[in-house]
N, C-alpha and C positions, 0 to 999 in steps of 0.2 A: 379618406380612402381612395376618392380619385384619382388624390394626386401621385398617393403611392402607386394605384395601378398604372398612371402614365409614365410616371418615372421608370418602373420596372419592366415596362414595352418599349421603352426606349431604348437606344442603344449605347447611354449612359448606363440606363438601369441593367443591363444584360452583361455589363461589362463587370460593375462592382459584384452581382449573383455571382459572376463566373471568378472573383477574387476571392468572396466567402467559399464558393466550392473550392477552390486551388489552396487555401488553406488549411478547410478542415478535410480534407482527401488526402493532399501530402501529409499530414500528421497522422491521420489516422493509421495510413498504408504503412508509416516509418515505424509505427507502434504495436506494442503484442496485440494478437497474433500472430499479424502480419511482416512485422519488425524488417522492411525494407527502410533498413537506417538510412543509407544512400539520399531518400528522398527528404529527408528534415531540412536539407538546408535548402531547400525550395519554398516549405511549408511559408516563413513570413513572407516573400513576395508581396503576395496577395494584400495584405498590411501595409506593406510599405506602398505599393502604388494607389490605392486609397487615401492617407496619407498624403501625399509626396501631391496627389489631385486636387486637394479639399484643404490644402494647408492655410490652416487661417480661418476656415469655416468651420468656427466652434461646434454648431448645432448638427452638423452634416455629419462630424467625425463622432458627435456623440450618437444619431441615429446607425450609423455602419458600425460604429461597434456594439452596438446591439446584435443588429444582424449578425456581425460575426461571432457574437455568444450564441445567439440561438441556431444557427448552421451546423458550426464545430459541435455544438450538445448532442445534435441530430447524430453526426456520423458518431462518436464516437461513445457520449455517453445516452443512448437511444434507452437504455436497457433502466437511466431512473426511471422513465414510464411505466416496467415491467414491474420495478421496485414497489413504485407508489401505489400501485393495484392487488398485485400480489401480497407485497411485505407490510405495506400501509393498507390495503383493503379498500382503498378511496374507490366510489366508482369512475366511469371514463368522463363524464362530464365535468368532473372536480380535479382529476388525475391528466387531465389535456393543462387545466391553467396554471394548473401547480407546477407541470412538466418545463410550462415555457417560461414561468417567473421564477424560479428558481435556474435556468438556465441563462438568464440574465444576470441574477444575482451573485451566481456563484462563478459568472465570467466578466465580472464589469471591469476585468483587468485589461477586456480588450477595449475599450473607452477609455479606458485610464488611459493605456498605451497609446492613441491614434492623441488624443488631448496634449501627453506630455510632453510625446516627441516633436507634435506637429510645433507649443508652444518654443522649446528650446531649438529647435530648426529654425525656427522666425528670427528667434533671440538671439543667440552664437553668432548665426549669419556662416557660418563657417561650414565646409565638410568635414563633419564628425561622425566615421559610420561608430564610434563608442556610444555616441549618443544613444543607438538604440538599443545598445547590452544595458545601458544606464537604465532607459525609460520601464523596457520590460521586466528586469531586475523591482524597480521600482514597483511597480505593478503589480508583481509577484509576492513583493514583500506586503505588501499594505494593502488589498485589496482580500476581501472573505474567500473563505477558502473552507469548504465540508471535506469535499474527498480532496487532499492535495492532489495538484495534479499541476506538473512544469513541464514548460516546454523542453529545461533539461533534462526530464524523464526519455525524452522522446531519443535525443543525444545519447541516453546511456545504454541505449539499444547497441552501440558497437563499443564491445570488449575493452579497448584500447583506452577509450577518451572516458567510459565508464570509473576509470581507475583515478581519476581525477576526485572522485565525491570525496574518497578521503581526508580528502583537505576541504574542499568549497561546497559539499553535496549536490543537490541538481542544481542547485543556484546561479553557482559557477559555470556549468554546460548552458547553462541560459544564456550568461553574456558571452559565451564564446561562440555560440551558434548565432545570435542577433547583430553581433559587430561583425560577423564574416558573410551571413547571407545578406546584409545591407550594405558590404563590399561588394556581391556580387550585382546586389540588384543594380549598383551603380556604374558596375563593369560594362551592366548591357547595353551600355550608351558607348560604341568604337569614336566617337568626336570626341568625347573628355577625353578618351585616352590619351587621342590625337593630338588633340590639345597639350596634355600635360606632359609629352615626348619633346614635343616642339618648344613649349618652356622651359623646359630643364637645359634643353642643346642651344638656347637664344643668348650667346651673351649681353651683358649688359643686363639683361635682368635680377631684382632684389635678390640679391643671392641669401637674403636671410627666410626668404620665402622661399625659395628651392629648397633651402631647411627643412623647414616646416611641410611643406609636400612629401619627402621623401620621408621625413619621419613619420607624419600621418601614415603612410603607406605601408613602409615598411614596419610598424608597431602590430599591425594587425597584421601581416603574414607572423612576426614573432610571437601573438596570440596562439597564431593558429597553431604553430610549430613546435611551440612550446607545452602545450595540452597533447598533441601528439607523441614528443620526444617523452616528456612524464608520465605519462598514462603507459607506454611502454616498461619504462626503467621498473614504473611500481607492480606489473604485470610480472616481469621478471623477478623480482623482486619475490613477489609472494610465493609463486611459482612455485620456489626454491627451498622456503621455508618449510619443514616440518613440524607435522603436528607433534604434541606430547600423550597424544592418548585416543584412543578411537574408541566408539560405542557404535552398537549393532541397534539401528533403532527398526521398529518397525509402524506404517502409518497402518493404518485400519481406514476406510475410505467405505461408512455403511450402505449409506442414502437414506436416509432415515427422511420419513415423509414430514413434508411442515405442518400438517396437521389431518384429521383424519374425517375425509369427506369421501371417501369410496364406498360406504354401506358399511364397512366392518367394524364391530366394535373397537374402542380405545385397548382392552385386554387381548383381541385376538390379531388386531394391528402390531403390538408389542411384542406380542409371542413370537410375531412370526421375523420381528425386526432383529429380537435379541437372539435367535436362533440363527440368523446368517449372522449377526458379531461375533457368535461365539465360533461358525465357521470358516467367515476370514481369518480369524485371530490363527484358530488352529493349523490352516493350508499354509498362511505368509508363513507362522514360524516355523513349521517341518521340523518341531522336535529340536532345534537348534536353539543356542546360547543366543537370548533379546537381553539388553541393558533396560530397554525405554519402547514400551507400548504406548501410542499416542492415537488419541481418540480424536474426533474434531467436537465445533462446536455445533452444537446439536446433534451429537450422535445420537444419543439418546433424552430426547426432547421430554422438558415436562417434570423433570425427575430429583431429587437430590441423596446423596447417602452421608449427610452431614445429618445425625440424631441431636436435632436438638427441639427445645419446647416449640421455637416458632417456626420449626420444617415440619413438627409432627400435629402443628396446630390448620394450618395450609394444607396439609396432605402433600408434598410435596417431598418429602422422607418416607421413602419403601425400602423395606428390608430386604427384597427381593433385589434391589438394584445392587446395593451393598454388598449382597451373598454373589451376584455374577460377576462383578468387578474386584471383590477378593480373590473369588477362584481363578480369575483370567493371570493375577498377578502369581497367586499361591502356583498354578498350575505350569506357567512357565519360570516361574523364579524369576520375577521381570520388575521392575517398575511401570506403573501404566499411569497416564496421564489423562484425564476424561473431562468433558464437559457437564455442567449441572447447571441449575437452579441451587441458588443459596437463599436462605430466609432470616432475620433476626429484626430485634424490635429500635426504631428509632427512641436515641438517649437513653437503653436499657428499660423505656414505658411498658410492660407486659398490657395491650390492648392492641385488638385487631384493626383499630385505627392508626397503630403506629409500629406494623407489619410490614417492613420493607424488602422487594426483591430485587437478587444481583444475577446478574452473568459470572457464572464460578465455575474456572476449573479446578480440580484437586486432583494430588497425587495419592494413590495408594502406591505402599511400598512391597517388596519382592517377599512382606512375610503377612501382605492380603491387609494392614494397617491404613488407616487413612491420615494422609498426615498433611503438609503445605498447602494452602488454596491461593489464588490469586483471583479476585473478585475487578470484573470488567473496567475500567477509568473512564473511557472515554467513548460514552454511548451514543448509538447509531438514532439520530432523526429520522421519525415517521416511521421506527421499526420499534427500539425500544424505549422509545420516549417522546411526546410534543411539546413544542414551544411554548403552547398557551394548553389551558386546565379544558376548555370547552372543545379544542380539536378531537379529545379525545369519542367525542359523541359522535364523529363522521367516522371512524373506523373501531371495529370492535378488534382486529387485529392486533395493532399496535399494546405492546407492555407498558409497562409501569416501573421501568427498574431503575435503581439508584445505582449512584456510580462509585466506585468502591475509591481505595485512597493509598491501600500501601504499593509501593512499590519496589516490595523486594524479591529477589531470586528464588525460586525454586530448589531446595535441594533436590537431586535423585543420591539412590542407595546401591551400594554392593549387592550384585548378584549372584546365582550362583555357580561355580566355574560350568555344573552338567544339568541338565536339568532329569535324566532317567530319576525314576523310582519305582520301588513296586507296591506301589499303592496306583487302586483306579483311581484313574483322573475324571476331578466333578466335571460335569458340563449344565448347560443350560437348565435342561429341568429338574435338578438336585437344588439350583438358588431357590425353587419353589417350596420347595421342603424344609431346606438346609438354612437354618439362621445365619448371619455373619459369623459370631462366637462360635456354631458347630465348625463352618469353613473352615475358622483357624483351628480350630481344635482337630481337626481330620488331618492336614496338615503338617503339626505342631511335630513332628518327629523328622520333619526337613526343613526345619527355620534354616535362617541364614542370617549372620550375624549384622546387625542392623549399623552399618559405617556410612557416613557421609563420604564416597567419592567424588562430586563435583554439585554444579548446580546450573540452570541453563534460566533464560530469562520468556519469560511467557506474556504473548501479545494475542489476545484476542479481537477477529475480526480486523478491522479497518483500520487499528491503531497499528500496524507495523506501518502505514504509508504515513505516519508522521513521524519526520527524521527529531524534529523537538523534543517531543513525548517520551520516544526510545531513550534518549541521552540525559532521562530524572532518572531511570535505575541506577540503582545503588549496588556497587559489587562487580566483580568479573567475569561474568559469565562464557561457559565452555561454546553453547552455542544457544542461538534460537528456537524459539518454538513458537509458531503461528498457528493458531487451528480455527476458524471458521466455516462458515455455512454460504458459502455462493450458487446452491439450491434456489434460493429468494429471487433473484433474477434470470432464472432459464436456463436453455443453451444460446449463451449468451458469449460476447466479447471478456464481457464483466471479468470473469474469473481469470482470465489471461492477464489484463490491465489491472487487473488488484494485486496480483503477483508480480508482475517486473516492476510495478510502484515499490511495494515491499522488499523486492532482492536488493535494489539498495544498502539495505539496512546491512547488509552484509558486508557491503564494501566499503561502507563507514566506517563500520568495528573489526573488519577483519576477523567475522564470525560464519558459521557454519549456518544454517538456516535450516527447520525441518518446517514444509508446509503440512497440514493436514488440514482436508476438504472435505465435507457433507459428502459431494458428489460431485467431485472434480473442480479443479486441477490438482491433484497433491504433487509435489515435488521434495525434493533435496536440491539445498543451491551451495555451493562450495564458498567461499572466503575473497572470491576475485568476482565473484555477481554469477557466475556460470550454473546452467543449471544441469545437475550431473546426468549426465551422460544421455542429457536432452528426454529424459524417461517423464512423463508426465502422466498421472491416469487418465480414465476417461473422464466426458463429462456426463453428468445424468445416469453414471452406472456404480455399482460396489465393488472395491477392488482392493486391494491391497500393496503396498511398495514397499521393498523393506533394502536400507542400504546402510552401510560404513562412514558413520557421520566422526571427520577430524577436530581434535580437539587442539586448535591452532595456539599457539604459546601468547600468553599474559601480554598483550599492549596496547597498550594508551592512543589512539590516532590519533590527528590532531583536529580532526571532525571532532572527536567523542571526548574530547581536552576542551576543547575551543569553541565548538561548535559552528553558527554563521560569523564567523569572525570577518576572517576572509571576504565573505560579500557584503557585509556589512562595511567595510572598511573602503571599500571598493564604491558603496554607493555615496559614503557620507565623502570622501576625497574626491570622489568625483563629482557631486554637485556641488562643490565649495570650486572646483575648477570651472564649471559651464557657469556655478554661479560670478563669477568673476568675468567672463565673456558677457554674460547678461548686463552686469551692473558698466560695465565700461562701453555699451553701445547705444548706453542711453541716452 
């Protein structure tokens, strides 16, 4: 501990602190909220003159990239501590060590990176700023990962080079930001310049070396130029293109509490939650033509309207939920999309030992039916599930849910062209009264003929920030649907940075995106990443957004064909090339 504290009085020590700050400050600042993109190409500096200082000092570059894990975690992802208290329940003394060893763990890519580059900079012997698209590429790829999160995230903050994922994802923006800001970092030196002006003008020198200079050089401006020129053409491109079909969707944005520690009962907490859903519902739609009412996840927490033996063995099956989310559909002639609790028995065993619960959204359809559900895949650590059986005894918070398996599309259904009638419209406190079956039977003299128009693909929570995950659906889907609960971490960064992680996923598939939020951010993001018309709700309040989601024509990108092809292809040819430099300078 001494040594640490002299090293870091020092003005060695002051210097690498002010390289971890200059890195996770320029990133953070380049990223949502803040999305000063501008500043990203600044962000590795920091990195590389660490690096570029310590080259060859194995143990040094493994302790600073620690550092640089745990800094960068601070600024940007500060809010897993809000997580792990809140969402996980840990207290602060267990929620500080878990804060900082997972902020190692789930950044060792910056030790990876100072380790790899540092060894193949030894090794090459050469100026290669590829090397460092290589290293972090590398790094990226093969190092844990819970919340993805790339430094080409940061890159696809500006419109232009965003357009790029279609083919490579953030992968791609990775090595084009690492091979140009480790041009620049190498620019900052006016003597190589100097130097390399004066070799080129010297006759008599190896003219197969001036080669070789000018191509290094000029390959990474045609990087750069060529991310810029494409990212345009494919901007224009989509721009241009029309949808085939538009839906009026509307998001519902409740606030529904995480759980109920104010004094009030769980019934009269309820009453009073399901009483503002039923009045966004009514304000957003004004009596107007809804294709798709979208609930988030945990709108309505706790609850399932899937009747079966192991929801009504749990209690977790209320009639009353079923009777409000009929009428909301019955009463607009809408489809609505809502979050639940599902329940059923592990291997078909009927015992409360082999009672397992999902994260389940389901569709009711515009004639009050329950029909598709799509049960969670890919579940959140320290929220709905632990690693080990005994963690469970530190936090009473934390669920127990199982992760579900299909991965197909959602139909929605025909709605109806008006929604007048003259019958009263149920509200809130008739689902008290009113069975499901009375609902549709009240109803029943404005059905609406039950047609599969289209189907949109549904990601719950955190699985839209995996570009992998997204591209197992099966089918074509008109557009996305994202619904979670960013409640769990505050008024936080959080909710911003889960989102532009997520918009991607639009410009992979050249799909429409509906977000729907707890309690903010909801959005609509367009087909080119854009988020329409920069409308975002609040955070920590109930609101509602309702807009014109395009239904962009049937195609295959080469992301969603291919997937990491492209960078994949790119890391293995290119260590077979540095590997070649390596083995010939031995």
């Amino acid at each position: 501990m001494k040594a640490l504290f002299r090293f870091f009085t020092s003005r060695e020590g002051l210097i690498a602190v002010l390289c971890y700050v200059a890195t996770a400050a320029f990133a953070t600042l380049a990223f949502a909220p803040y999305s000063q993109s501008y500043l990203v190409w600044l962000s590795p500096l920091g990195l590389f003159y660490i690096e570029k200082k310590y080259r060859g000092e194995w143990k040094k570059l493994i302790w600073h990239g620690f550092a640089f894990a745990i800094v960068f975690y601070s600024f940007s992802f500060y809010w897993i501590y809000y997580m792990v208290t809140v969402f996980g329940g840990f207290p602060w003394f267990l929620a500080g060590p878990i804060f900082v060893l997972s902020g190692i763990f789930l950044n060792i890519k910056f030790p990876f990176f100072l380790l790899l580059f540092s060894f193949l900079a030894k090794k090459v012997g050469k100026y290669f700023p590829w090397l460092a698209g290589f290293s972090m590429l590398a790094a990226e790829f093969l190092t844990p990962q819970v919340f993805p999160w790339y430094f080409g995230n940061i890159v696809a903050e500006n419109h232009i080079l965003s357009q790029n994922a279609e083919y490579a994802s953030a992968y791609g923006l990775t090595v084009l930001l690492f091979v140009f800001s480790y041009f620049l970092f190498q620019s900052l030196r006016p003597k190589r310049w100097l130097f390399i002006f004066r070799y080129l003008r010297t006759e008599g020198k190896n003219l197969l070396r001036k080669r070789k200079i000018v191509l290094g050089i000029g390959s990474v401006w045609l990087l750069f130029l060529s991310f810029w020129v494409n990212g345009a053409y494919l901007f224009w491109k989509w721009e241009n293109v029309l949808p085939v079909a538009k839906r009026e969707v509307l998001i519902v944005q409740p606030n529904a509490p995480l759980e109920f520690r104010d004094g009030r009962s769980v019934a009269e907490e309820m009453n009073l939650l399901m009483q503002r859903i039923d009045r966004l519902t009514e304000e957003g739609a004004k009596g107007d033509k809804i294709d798709l009412i979208v609930f988030p996840e945990s709108g309505v927490p706790f609850y399932s309207t899937h009747e079966t033996e192991a929801t009504k063995i749990t209690g977790v099956y209320q009639p009353w939920f079923e009777s409000q989310m009929a009428i909301l559909a019955l009463r607009h002639k809408a489809n609505v999309f809502f979050n639940e609790i599902d329940v059923d028995f592990l291997n078909g065993i009927k015992s409360r030992r082999n009672l397992r619960s999902y994260n389940s959204s389901a569709l009711m359809n515009p004639n009050g039916e329950r029909r598709e559900s799509y049960q969670k895949v890919y579940l959140l650590i320290f929220g709905e599930y632990m690693p080990f059986e005994w963690m469970y005894e530190l936090s009473e918070q934390t669920g127990r849910f199982e992760a579900g398996k299909s991965l197909s599309l959602i139909p929605y259904y025909k709605t109806a062209d008006s929604v007048s009638t003259n019958l009263t419209p149920l509200r809130w406190p008739d689902s008290l009264q009113f069975s499901p079956s009375m609902v549709r039977d009240y109803y029943k003299t404005h059905t609406v003929p039950e047609e599969k128009v289209g189907s949109f693909l549904p990601l719950i929570c955190y699985e839209v920030i995996i570009p992998e995950f997204v591209r197992r659906f099966q089918g074509d889907p008109d557009f996305f649907v994202n619904v979670t609960n960013d409640k769990w971490y505050g008024n936080t960064v959080e909710t911003y940075e889960h989102h532009t992680l997520g918009r991607m996923r639009s410009i992979e598939f050249r799909k429409w995106m509906v977000r729907s939020t707890n309690s903010g951010t909801s959005v609509f993001v367009d087909h080119l990443g854009r988020n329409v018309k920069n409308e975002f709700t609040a955070v920590e309040a109930s609101a509602t957004l309702r807009g014109t989601v395009d239904v962009m024509p049937g195609y295959e990108t080469f992301y969603r064909r291919f997937g990491n092809l492209l960078p994949w292809s790119f890391l293995i040819l290119s260590g077979i090339y540095f590997g070649y430099y390596v083995a010939k300078r031995r």
